[in-house]
Backbone bond lengths (Angstrom), bond angles and torsions (degrees), N, CA, C in turn:
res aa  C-N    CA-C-N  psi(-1)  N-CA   C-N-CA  omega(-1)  CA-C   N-CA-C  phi
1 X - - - 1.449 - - 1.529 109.07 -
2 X 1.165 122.59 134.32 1.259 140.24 -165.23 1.720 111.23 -88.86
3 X 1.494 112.52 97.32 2.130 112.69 178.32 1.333 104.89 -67.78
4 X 1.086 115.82 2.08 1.449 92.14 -154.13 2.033 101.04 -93.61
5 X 1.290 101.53 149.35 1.688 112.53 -143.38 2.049 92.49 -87.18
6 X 1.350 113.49 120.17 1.589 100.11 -173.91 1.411 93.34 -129.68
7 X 1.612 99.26 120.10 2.024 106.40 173.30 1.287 94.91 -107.27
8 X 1.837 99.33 141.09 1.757 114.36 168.47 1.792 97.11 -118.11
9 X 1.009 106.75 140.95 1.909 125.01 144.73 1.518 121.60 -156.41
10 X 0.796 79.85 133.39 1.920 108.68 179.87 1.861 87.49 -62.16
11 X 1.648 95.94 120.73 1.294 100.36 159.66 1.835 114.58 -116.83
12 X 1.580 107.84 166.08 1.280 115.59 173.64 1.250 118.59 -86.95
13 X 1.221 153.98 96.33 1.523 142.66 149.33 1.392 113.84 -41.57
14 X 1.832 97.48 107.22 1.465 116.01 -162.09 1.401 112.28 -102.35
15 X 1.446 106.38 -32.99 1.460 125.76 176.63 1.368 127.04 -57.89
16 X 1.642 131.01 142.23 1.400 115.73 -150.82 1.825 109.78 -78.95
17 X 1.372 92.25 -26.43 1.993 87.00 176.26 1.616 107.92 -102.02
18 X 1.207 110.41 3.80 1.852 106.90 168.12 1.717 105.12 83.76
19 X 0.939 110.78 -139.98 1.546 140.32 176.08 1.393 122.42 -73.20
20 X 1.764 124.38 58.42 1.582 110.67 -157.13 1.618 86.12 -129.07
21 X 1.296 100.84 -164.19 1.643 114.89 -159.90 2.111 107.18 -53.50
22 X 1.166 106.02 -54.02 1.356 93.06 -172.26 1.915 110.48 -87.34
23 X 1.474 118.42 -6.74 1.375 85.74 161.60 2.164 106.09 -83.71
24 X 1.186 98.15 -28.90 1.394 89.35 -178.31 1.684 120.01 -35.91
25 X 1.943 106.02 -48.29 1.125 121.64 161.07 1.556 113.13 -27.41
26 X 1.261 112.80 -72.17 1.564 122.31 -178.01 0.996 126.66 -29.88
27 X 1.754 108.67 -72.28 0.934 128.91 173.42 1.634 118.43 -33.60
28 X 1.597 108.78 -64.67 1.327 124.45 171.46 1.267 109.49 -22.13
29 X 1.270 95.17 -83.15 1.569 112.93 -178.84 1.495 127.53 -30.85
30 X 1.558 113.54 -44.86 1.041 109.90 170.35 1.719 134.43 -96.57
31 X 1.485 103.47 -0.82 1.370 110.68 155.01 0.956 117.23 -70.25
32 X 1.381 134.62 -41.01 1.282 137.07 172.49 1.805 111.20 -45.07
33 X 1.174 122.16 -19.29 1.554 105.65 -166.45 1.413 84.30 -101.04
34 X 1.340 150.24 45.61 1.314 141.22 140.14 1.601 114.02 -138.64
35 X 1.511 105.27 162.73 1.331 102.47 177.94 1.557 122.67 -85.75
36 X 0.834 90.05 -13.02 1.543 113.47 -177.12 1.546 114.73 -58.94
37 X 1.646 117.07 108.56 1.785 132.90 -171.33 1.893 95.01 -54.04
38 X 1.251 106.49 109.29 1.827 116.92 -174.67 1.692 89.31 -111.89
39 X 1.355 109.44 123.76 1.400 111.48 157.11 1.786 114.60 -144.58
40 X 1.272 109.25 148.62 1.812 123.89 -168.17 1.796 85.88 -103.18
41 X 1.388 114.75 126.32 1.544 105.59 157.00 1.812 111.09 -122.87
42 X 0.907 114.16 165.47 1.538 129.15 -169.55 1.529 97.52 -145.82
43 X 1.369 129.14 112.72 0.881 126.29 -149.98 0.927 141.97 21.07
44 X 1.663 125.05 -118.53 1.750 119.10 166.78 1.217 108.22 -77.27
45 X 1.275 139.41 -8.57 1.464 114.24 -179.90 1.961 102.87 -105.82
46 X 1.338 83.16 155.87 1.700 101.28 -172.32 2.004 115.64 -116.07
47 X 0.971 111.62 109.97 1.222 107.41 -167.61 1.563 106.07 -103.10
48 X 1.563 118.31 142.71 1.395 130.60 -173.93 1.478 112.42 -78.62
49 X 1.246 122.62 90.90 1.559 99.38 -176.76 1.467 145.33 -55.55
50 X 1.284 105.35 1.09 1.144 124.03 137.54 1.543 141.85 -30.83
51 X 1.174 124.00 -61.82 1.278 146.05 152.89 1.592 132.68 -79.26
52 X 1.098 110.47 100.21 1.699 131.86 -169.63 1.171 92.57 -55.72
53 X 1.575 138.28 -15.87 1.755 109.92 -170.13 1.341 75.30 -111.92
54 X 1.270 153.60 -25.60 1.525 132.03 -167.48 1.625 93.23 -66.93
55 X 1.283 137.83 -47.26 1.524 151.83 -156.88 1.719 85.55 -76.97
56 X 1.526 119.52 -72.23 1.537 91.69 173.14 1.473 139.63 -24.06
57 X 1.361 87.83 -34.89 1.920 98.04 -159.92 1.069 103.52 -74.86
58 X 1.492 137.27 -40.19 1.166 140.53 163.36 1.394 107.95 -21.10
59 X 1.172 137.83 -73.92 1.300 128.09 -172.82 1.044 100.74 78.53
60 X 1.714 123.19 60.23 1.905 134.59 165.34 1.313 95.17 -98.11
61 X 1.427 109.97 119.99 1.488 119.47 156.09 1.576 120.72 -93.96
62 X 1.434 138.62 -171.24 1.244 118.89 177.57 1.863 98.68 -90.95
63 X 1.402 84.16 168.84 1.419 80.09 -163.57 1.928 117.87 92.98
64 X 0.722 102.71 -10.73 1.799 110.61 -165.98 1.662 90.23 -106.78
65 X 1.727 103.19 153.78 1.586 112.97 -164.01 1.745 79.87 -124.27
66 X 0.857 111.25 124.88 1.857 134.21 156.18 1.480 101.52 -91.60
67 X 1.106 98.99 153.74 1.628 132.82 170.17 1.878 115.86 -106.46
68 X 1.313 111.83 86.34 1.681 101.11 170.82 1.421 129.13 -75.47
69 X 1.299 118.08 118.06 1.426 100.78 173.59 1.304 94.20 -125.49
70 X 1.672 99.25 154.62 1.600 121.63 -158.29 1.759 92.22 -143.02
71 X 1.677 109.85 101.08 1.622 94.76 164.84 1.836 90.13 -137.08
72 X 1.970 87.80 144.45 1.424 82.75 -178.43 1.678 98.29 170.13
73 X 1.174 116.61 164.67 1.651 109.73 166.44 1.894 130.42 -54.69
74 X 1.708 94.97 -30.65 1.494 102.03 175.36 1.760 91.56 -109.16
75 X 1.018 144.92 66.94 1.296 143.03 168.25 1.107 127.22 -70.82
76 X 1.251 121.45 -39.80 1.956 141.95 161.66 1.572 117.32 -54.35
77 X 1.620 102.62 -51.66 1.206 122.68 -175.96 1.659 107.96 -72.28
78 X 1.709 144.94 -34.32 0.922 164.78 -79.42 1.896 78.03 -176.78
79 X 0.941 132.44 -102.10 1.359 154.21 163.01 1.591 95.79 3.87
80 X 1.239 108.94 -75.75 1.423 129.43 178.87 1.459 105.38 -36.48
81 X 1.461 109.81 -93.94 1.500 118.70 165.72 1.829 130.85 -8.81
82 X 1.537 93.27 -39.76 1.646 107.00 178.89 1.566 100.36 -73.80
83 X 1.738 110.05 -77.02 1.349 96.78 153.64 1.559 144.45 9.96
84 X 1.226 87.63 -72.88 2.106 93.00 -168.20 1.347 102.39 -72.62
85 X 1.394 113.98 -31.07 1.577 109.70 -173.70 1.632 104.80 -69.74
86 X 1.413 134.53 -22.41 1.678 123.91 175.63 1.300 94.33 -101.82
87 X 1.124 145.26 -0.12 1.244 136.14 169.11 1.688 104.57 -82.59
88 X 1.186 110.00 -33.90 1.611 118.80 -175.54 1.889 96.72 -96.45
89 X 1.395 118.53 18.62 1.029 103.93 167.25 1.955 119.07 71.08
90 X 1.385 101.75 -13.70 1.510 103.71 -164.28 1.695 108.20 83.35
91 X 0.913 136.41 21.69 1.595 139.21 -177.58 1.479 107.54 58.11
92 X 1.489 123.46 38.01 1.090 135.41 -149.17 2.245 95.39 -59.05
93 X 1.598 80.95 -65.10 1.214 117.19 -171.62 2.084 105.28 -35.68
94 X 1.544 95.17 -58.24 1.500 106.44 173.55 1.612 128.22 -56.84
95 X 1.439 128.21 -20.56 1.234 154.85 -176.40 1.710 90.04 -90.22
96 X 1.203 160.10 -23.13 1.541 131.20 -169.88 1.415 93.32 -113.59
């Protein structure tokens, strides 16, 4: 049987160009500060948030519902983090 702790929620892509090179950046960036396996899916395909062209590939526009899954030792903490960044829009607002 598997401990290891795995959170899902369906997020909204709120932001006006969705899923493109510098939130991918973001994103990246901040999966990286946990160990915890972070992936966004859009239908059948599942992208590593890790990797800015897997997050490209997605092809999330705004308006589009992602799937987060967060399994891992920091999974809550990790989970969270993904979170605040579409809740904060990606700093959409601060960038124009």
């Amino acid at each position: 049987m598997d401990a290891t702790p795995k959170l899902t929620q369906e997020l909204l892509v709120t932001n006006r160009a969705g899923i493109h090179a510098r939130v991918g950046v973001l994103l990246a960036k901040k999966a990286k500060e946990f160990t915890s396996n972070i992936q966004l899916r859009k239908g059948n395909y599942a992208a590593d948030c890790r990797s800015v062209l897997d997050l490209l590939s997605l092809g999330a526009f705004k308006g589009d519902v992602v799937l987060l899954e967060v399994a891992g030792a920091d999974a809550a903490a990790a989970h969270q983090a993904i979170v605040d960044l579409f809740d904060a829009r990606f700093f959409e607002d601060d960038v124009e």
